[in-house]
C-alpha positions in Angstrom: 23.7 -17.8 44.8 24.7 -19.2 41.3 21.2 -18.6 40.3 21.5 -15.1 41.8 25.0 -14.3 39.9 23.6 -15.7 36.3 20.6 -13.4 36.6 22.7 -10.4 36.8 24.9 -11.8 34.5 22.2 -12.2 31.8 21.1 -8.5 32.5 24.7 -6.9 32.0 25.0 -9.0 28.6 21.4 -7.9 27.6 22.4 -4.0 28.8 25.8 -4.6 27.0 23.6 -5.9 23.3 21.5 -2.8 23.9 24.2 -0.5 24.1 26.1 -1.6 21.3 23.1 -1.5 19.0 22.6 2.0 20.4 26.0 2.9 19.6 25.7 1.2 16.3 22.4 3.4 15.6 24.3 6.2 16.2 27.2 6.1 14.3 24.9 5.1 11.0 22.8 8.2 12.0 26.2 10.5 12.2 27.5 8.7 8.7 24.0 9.9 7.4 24.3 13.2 8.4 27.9 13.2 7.3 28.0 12.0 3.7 24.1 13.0 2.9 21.5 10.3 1.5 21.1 10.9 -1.9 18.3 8.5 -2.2 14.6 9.6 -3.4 13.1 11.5 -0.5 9.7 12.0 -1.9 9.9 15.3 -2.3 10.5 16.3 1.1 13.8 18.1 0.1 11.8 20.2 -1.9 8.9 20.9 0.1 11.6 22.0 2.8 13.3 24.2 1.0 10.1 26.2 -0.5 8.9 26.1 3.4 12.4 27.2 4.5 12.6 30.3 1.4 9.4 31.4 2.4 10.3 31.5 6.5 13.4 33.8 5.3 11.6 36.1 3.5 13.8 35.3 0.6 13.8 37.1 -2.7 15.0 33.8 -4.7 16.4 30.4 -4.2 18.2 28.4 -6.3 17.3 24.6 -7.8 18.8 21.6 -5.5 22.1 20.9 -6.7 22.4 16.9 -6.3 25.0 14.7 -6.4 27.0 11.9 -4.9 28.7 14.6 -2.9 24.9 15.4 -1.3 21.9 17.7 -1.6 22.9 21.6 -1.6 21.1 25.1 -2.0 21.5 28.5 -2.2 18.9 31.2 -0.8 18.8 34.9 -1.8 17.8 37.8 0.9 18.0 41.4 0.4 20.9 41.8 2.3 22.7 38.5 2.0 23.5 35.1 0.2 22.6 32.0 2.4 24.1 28.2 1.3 22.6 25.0 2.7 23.2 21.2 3.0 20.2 18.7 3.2 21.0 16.0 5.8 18.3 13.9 4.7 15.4 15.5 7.2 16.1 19.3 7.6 18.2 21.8 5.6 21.6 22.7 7.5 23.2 25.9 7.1 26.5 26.0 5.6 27.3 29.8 5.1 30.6 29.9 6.3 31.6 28.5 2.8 30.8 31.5 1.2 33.2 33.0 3.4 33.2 37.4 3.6 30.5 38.4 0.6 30.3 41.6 -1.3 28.5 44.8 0.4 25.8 44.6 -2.6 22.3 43.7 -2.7 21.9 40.1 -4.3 18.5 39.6 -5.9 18.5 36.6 -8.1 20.1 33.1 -8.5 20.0 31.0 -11.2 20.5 27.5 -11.6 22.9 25.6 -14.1 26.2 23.0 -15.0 28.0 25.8 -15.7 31.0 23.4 -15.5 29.6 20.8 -17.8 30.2 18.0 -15.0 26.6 17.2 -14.2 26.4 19.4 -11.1 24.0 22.3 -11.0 25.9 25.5 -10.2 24.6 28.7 -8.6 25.4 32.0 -10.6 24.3 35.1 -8.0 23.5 38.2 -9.2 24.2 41.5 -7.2 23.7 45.1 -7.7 26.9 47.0 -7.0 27.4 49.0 -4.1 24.2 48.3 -2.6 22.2 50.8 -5.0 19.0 49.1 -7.0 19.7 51.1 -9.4 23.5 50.3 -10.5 25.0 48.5 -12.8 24.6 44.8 -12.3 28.0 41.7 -11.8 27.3 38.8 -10.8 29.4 35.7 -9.6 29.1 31.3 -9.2 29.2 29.3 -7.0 30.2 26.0 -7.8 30.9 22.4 -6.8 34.3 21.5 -7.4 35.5 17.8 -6.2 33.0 18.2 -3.8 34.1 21.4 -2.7 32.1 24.2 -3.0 33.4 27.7 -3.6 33.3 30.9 -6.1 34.7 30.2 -9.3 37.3 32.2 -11.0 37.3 33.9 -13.8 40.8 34.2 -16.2 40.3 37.9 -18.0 43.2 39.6 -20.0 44.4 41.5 -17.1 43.4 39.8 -14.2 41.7 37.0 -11.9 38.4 37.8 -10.2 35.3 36.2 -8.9 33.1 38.3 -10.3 32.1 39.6 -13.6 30.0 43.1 -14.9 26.8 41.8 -16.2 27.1 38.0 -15.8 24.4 36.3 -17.8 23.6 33.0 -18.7 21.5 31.9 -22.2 19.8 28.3 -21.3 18.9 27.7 -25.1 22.6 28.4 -26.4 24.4 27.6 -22.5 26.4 29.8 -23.2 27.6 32.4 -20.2 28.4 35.8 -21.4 29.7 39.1 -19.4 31.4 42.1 -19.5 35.6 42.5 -19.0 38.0 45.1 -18.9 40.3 44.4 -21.7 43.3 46.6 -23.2 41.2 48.4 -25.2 38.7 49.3 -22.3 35.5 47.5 -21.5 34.6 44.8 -23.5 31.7 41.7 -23.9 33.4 38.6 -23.3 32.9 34.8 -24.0 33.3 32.3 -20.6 34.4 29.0 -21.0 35.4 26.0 -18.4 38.6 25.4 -18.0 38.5 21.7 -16.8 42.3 20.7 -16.4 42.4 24.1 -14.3 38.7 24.5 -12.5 38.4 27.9 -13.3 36.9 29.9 -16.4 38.7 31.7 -19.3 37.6 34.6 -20.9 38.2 35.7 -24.3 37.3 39.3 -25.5 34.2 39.1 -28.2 33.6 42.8 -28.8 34.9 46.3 -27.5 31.9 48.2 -25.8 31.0 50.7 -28.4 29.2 53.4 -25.2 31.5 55.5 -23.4 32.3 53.5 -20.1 33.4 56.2 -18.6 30.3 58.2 -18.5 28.1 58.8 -15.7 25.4 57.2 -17.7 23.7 54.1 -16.2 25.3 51.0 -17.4 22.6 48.7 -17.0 20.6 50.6 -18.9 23.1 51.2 -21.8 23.5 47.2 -21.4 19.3 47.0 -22.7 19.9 49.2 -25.3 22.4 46.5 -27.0 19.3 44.6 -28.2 18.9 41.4 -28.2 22.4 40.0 -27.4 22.5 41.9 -24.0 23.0 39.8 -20.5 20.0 41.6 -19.7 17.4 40.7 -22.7 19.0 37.2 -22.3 18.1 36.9 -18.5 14.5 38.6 -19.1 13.9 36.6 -22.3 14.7 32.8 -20.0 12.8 34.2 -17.2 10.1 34.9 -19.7 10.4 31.1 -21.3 10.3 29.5 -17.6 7.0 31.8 -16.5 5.1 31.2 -19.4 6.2 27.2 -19.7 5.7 26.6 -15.6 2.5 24.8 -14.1 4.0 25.2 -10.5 2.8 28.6 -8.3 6.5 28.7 -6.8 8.2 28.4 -9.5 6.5 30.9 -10.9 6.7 33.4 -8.2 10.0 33.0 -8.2 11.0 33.6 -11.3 8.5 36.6 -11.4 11.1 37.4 -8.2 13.9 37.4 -10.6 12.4 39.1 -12.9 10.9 42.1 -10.8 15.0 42.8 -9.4 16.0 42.9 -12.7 14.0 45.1 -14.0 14.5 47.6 -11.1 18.0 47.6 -11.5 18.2 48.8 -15.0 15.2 51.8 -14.0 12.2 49.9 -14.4 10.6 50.2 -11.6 6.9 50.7 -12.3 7.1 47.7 -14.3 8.4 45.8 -12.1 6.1 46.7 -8.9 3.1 46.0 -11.4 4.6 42.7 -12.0 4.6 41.8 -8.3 1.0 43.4 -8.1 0.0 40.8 -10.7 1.6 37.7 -9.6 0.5 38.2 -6.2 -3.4 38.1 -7.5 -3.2 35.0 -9.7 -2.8 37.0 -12.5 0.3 35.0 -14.8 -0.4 36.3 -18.4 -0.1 39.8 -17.2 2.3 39.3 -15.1 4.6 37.9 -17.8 3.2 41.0 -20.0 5.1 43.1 -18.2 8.4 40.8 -18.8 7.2 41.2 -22.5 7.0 45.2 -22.4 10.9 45.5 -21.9 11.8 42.6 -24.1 9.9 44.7 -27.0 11.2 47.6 -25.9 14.8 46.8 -26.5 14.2 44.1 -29.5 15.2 41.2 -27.3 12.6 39.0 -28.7 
């Protein structure tokens, strides 16, 4: 009988050790899941996410944004602006943080420390109302504290979180836009605010078309030569085609490029472009990058 009473009691302890390290398992899992490995993955992350883009049918997606705060990424649709977390197996979607989004075709992201604190930010671009062929604002998303939302912008007459022609120079860093000032529309210079996590804008020049026209902004934006949002965007996307050994890099960039262009009335441009890349064919699909950029003196 004593026999008979240690037996089971051996088996509940060994049950008991079992469950405990099964608990134990779990809980390190959850803490993984909860405050994101930032380890080297191999390239998994990666690999995911080109895997994942391609699934959604996506027109762009951004860099990974790493930091202590975890692995993060933004996808672009047609119809919509998708955010994700990296758990340290599978991308998780985290949408909700973008919380309600702008009826407006996005069709490029671009990846940057916008706020100078090491932390790649997403800058979306949209074109308004829906319509490829209107004028172009775009907004960021940023990392904040570990906090993720859209960043604010400080302009003479009011706070918004988004901007006409948002465009960002890589060889300058230097984010530039278009503003509403008291004299009328105006380019503008964007600056980090650090002490107050939002940007300040400060008028640069008075827009010298007539903004009120029915003219086609985006268009009148390409005829400002070479300081334009749009010859800066072209002329980066330009720099990262031509400089880019990898396929999906450079088919997304071509991507960026190909929305662009349509939304400031180059259409057959861009649709050769996609022609192009599609076939293998990188220096004339970059030549068609380099037809605008001549065009308007952007070079």
């Amino acid at each position: 009988m004593y026999r008979k009473s240690s037996i089971h009691h051996w088996v509940a302890a060994l049950a008991l050790v079992a469950t405990s390290a099964a608990c134990s398992s779990t809980s390190s899992t959850n803490a993984a899941v909860e405050t994101i490995p930032t380890f080297p993955d191999n390239g998994k992350s990666q690999s995911e996410l080109v895997s994942l883009a391609s699934t959604l049918k996506s027109v762009d997606y951004s860099k990974i944004s790493e930091s202590s705060c975890g692995k993060y990424s933004l996808i672009v649709q047609r119809d919509q602006v998708r955010f994700y977390q990296w758990n340290g197996k599978t991308w998780l979607e985290q949408s909700d943080l973008l919380g309600q989004d702008y009826e407006s075709n996005p069709f490029s992201v671009l990846s940057a420390d916008y706020s100078n604190d090491g932390v790649l930010d997403f800058l979306v671009s949209y074109n308004k109302d829906g319509q490829q062929g209107g004028h172009q604002f775009g907004k960021i998303f940023m990392q904040v504290d570990c906090e993720w939302k859209w960043a604010r912008f400080n302009g003479s007459e009011d706070v918004s979180e988004s901007l006409d022609l948002l465009a960002y120079d890589k060889s300058t860093q230097v984010l530039t836009a278009w503003d509403y000032g008291p004299e009328g529309r105006a380019n503008v210079s964007i600056t980090f605010n650090s002490e107050t996590k939002e940007f300040d804008l400060e008028l640069t020049a008075e827009d010298s078309s007539n903004s009120g026209s029915n003219g086609d902004e985006s268009q009148n934006a390409g005829e400002t030569g070479n300081q334009s949002p749009t010859c800066i965007s072209l002329r980066d996307l330009y720099n990262e085609g031509f400089y880019t050994s990898d396929p999906y890099e450079f088919e997304a960039v071509m991507n960026d490029a190909v929305y662009i262009l349509r939304g400031v009335g180059w259409g057959m441009i861009a649709d050769s472009i996609v022609s192009f890349t599609l076939q293998g064919l990188r220096s004339a699909a970059l030549g068609g990058i380099a037809n605008y950029l001549r065009a308007y003196d952007c070079a």
